[in-house]
PAZAPA-4460 file (N, C-alpha, C; in steps of 0.05 Angstrom, whole numbers, plus 32768, in hexadecimal, padded with zeros to 4 digits):
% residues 181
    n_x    n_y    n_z   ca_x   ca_y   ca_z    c_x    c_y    c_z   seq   type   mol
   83AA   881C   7C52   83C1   880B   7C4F   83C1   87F3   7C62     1      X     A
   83BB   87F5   7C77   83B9   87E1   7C89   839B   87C6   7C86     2      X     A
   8391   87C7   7C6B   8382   87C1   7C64   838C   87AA   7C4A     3      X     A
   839E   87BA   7C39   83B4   87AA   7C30   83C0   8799   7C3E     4      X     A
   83D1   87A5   7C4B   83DA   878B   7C64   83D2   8779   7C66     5      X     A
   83B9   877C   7C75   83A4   8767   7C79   83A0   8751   7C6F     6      X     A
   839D   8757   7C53   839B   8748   7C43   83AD   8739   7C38     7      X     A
   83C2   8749   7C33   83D8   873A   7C2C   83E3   871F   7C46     8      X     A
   83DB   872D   7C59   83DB   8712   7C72   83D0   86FC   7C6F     9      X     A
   83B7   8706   7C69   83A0   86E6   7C60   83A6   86E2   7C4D    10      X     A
   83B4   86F3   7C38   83BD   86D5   7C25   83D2   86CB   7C27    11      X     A
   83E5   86D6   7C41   8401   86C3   7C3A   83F9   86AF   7C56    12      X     A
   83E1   86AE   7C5D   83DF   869B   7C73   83D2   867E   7C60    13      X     A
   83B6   8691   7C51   83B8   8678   7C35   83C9   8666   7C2A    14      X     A
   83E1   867C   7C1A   83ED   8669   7C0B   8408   865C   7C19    15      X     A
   8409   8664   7C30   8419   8658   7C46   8404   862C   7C46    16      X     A
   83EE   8637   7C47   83E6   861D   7C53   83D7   860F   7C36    17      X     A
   83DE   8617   7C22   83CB   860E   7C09   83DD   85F8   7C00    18      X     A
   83DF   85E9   7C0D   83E9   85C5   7C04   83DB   85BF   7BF2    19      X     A
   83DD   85B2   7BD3   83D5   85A3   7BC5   83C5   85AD   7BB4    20      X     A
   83CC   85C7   7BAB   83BC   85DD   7B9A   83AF   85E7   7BA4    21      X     A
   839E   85FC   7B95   8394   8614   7B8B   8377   860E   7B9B    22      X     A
   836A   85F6   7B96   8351   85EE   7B9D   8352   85EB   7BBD    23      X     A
   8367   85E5   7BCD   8370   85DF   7BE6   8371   85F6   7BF3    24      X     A
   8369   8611   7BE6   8367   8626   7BF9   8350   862D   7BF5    25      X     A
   8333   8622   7BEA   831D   8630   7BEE   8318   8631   7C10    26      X     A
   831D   8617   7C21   830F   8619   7C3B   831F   8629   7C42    27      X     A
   833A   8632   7C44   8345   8650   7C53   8336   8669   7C4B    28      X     A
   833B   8668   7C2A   832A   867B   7C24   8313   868A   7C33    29      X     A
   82FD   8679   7C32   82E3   8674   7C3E   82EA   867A   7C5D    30      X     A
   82FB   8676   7C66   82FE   867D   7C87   8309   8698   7C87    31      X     A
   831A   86A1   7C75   832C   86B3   7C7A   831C   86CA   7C73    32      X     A
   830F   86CF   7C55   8304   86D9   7C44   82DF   86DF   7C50    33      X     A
   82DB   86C9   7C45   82B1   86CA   7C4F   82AA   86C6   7C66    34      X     A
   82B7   86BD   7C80   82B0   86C0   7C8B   82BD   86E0   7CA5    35      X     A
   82CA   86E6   7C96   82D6   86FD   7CA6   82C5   8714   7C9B    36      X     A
   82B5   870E   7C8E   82A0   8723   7C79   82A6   8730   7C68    37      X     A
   82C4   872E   7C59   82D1   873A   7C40   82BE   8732   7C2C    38      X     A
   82C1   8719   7C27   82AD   8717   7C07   8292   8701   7C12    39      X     A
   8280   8701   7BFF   826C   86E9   7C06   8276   86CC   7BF7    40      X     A
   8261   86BD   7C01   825C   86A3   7BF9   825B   86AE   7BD8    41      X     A
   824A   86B0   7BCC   8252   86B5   7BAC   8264   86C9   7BA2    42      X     A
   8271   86D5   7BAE   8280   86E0   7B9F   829D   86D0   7BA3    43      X     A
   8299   86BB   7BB6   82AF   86A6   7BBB   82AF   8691   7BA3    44      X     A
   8291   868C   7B98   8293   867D   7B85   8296   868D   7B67    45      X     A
   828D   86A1   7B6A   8292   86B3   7B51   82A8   86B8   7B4A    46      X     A
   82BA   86B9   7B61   82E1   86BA   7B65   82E7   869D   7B53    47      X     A
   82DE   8689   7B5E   82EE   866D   7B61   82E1   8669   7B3A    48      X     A
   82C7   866C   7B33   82BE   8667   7B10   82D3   8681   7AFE    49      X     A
   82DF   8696   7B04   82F3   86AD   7AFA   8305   869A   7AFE    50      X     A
   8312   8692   7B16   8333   8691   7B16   8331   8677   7B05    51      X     A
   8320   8663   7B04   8328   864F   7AF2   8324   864E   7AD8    52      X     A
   8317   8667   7ACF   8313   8672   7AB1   8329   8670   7AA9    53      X     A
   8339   868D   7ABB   834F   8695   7AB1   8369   8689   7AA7    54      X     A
   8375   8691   7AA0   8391   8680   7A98   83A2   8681   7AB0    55      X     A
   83B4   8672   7ABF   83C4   8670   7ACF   83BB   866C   7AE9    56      X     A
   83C9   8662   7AFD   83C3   864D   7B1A   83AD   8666   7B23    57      X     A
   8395   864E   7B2C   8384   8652   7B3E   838A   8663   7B56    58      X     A
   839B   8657   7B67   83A4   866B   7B7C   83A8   868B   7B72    59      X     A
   83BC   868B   7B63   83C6   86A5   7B59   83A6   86B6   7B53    60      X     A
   8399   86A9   7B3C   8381   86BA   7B31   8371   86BF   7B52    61      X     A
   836B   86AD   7B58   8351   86AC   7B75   8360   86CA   7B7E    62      X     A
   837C   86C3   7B8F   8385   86DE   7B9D   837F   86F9   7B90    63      X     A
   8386   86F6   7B72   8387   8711   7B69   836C   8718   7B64    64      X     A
   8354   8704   7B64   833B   8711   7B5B   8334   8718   7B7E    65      X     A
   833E   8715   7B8E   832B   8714   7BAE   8334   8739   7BAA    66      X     A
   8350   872B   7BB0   8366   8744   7BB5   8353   8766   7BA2    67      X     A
   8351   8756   7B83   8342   8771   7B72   8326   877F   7B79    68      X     A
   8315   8765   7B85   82FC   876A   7B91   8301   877A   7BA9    69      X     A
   830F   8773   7BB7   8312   8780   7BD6   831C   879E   7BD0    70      X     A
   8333   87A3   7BCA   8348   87BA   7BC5   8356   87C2   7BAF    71      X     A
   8349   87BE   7B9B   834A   87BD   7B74   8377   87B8   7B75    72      X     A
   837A   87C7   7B60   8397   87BE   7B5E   83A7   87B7   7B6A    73      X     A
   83A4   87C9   7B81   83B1   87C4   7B9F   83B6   87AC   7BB0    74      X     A
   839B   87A9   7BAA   838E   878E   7BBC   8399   877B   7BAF    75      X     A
   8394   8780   7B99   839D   8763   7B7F   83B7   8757   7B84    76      X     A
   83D0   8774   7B83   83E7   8764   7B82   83E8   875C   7BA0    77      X     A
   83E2   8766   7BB8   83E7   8761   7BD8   83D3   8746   7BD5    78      X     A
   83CB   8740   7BCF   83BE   8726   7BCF   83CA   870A   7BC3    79      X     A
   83D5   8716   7BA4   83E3   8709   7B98   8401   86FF   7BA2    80      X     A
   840E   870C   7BAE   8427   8710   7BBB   841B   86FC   7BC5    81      X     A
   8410   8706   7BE5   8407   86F8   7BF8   8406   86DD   7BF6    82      X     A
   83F8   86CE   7BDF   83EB   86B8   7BDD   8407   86A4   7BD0    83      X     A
   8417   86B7   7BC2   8431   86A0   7BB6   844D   86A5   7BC2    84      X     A
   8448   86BC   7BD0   8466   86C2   7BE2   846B   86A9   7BF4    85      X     A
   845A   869E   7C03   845E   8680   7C0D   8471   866C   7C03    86      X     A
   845E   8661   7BEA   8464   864D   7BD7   8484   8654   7BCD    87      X     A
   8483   866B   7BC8   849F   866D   7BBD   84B6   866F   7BCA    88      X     A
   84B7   8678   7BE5   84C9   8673   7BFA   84D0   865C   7C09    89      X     A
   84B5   8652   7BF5   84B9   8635   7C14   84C5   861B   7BF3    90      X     A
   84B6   861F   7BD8   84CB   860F   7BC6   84E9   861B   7BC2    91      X     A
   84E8   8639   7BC8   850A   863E   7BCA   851F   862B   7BE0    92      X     A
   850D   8627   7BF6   8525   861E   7C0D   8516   8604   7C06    93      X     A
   850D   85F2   7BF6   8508   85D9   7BFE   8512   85CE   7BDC    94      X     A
   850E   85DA   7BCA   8514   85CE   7BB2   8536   85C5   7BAF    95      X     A
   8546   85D2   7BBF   8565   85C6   7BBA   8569   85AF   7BC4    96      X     A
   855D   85A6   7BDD   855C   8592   7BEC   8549   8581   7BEA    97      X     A
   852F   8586   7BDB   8520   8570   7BD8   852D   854F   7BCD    98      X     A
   8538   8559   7BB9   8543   853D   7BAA   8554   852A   7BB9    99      X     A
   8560   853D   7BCC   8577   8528   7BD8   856E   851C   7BF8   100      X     A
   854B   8522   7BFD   853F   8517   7C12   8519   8507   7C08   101      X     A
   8514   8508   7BF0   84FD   8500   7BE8   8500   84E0   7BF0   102      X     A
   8511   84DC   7BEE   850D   84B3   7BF6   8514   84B1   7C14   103      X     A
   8511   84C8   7C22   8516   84C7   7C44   84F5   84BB   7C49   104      X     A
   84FA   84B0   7C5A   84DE   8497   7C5B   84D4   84AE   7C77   105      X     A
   84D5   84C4   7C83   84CD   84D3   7C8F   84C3   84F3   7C78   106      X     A
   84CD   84ED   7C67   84C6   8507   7C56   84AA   84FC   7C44   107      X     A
   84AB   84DD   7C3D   849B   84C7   7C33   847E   84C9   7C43   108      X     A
   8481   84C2   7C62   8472   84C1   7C6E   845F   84E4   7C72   109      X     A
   8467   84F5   7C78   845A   8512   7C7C   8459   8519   7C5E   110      X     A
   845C   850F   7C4D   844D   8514   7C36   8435   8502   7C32   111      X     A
   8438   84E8   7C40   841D   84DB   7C38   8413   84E1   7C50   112      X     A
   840E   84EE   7C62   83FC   84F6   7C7D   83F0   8514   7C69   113      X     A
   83FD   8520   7C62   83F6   853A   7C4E   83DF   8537   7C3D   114      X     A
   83E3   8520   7C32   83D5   8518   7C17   83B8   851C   7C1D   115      X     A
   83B7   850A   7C30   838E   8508   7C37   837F   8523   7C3D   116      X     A
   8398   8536   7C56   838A   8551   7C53   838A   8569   7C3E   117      X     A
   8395   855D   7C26   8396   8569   7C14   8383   8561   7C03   118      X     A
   8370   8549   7C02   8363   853E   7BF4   833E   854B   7C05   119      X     A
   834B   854D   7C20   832E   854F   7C2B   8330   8570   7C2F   120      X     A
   8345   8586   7C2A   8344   85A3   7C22   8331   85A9   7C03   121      X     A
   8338   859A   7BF1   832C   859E   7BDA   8310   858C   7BD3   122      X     A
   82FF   857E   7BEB   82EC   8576   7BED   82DC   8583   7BF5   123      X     A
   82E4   8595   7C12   82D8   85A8   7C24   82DB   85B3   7C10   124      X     A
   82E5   85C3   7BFC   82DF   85DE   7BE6   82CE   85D0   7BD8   125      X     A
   82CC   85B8   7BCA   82B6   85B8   7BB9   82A0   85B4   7BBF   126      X     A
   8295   85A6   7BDE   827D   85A2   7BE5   8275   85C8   7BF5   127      X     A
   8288   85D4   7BFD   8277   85F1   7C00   8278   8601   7BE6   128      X     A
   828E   85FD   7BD7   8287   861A   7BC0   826C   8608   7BB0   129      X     A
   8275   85E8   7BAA   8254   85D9   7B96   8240   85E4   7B9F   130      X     A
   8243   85DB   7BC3   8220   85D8   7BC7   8218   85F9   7BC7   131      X     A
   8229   8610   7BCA   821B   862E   7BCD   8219   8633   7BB9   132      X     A
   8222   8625   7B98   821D   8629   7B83   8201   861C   7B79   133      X     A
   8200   8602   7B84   81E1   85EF   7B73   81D0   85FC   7B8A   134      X     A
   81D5   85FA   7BAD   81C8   8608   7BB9   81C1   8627   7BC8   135      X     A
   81BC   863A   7BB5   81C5   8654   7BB1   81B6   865E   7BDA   136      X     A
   81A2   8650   7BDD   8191   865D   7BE8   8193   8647   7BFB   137      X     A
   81AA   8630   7C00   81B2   862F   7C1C   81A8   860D   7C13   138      X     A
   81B7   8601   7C1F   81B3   85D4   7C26   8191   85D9   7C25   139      X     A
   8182   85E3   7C30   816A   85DB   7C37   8155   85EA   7C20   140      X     A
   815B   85F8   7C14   814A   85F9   7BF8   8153   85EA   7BE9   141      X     A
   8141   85F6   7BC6   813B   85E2   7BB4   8157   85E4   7BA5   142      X     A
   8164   85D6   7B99   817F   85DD   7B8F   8172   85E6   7B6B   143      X     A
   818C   8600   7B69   8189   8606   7B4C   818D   85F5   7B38   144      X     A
   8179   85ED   7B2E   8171   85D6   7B18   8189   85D4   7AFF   145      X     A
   818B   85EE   7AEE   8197   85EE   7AE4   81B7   85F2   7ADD   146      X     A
   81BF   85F8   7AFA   81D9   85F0   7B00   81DE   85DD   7B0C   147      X     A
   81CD   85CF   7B16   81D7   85B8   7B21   81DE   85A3   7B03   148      X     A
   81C6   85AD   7AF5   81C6   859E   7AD3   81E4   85A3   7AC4   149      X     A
   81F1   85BF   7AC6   8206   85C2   7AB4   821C   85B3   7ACE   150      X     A
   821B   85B3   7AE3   822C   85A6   7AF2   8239   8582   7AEB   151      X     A
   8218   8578   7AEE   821F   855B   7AED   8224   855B   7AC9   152      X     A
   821C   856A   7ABD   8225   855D   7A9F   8240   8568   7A9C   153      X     A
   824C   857E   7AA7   8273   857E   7AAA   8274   856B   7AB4   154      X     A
   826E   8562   7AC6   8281   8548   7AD9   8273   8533   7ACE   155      X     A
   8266   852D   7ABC   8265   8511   7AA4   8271   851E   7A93   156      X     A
   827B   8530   7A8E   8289   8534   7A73   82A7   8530   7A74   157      X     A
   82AB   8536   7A93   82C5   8537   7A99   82D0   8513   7AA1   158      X     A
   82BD   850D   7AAF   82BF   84EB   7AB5   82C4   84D7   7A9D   159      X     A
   82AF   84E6   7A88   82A9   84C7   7A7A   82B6   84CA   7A62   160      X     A
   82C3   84E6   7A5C   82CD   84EB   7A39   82E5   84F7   7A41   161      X     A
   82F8   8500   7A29   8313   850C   7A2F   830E   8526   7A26   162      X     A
   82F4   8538   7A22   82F0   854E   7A1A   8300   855F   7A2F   163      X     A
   830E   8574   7A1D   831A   8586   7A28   8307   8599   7A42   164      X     A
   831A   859E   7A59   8308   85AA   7A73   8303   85C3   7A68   165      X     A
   8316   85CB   7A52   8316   85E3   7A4B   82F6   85EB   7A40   166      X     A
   82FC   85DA   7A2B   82E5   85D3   7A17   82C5   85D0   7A28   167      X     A
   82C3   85C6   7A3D   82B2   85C3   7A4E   82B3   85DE   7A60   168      X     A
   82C2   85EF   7A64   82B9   8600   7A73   82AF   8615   7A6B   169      X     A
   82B8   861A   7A41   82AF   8631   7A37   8294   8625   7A34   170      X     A
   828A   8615   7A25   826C   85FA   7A25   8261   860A   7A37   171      X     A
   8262   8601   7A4F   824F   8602   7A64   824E   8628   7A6C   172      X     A
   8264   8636   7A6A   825A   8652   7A68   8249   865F   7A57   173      X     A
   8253   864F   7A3F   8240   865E   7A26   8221   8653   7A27   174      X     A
   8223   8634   7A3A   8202   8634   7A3A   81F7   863F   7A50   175      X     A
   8207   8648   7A65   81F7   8655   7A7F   81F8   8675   7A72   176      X     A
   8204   867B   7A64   8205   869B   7A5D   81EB   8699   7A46   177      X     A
   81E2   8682   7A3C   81C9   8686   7A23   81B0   8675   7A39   178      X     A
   81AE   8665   7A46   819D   8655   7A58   8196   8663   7A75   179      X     A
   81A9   866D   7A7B   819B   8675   7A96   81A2   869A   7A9B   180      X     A
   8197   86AA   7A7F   819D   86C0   7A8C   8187   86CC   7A98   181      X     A
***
């Protein structure tokens, strides 16, 4: 039981600090999670390619898949809790009052001081979950060829056309599930 706990701690310390989405908690993740020796480096990215399969917020899925890996049902919901019990306490006491202080030029300002570390939270996630994905075997080997290939052709697909992400993410499963088994 005290193992639950646990967990349910690291994720309400997560989604306590997950400013600006779902993607803004891989680097807690990664501190809280892989490096405390709960899950590895791939099963961090094996988490993060599931929760964005699935239907519904990233956060939610990530917690409940760590939470299911770690401590199966148990774990799931004490994780899940964990990770949105934050968010929801903190838009309960802030949603009545937002409207009647959003043009406070001090509420203006610590939202745009917010912004950049919310931009450079979801950078730090994609340059460590990318590179442990193209580079399985670490920066200094040869990167996996053919994910790095289904990589850059989502992100031209996603850049240069209005093809659905959806549409592009079953694409690129169905050719790594026939191309690289």
């Amino acid at each position: 039981m005290i193992f639950i706990l646990k967990l349910f701690i690291i994720f309400v310390k997560i989604g306590l600090f997950t400013i600006g989405g779902g993607l803004a908690m891989l680097p807690l993740m990664q501190q809280e999670l892989v490096a405390q020796g709960l899950m590895t480096v791939q099963e961090t990215i094996d988490m993060v390619a599931i929760s964005h399969m699935t239907p519904g917020p990233f956060a939610v899925n990530a917690a409940t898949f760590a939470g299911m890996k770690l401590y199966g049902v148990i774990g799931a919901a004490a994780a899940t809790l964990g990770a949105v019990l934050p968010s929801f306490v903190i838009c309960l006491l802030i949603a009545k009052q937002f409207f009647k202080i959003a043009d406070n030029h001090n509420v203006k300002a610590a939202l745009s001081g917010i912004r950049p570390v919310v931009y450079a939270l979801i950078l730090n996630g994609m340059v460590t979950i990318g590179g442990a994905a193209i580079f399985p075997n670490g920066f200094t080997a040869s990167p996996d060829v053919p994910v790095l290939i289904i990589a850059a052709a989502a992100a031209a697909l996603m850049w240069k056309t209005k093809f659905s992400p959806i549409l592009i993410v079953l694409a690129c499963g169905v050719f790594g599930a026939i191309a690289l088994r």
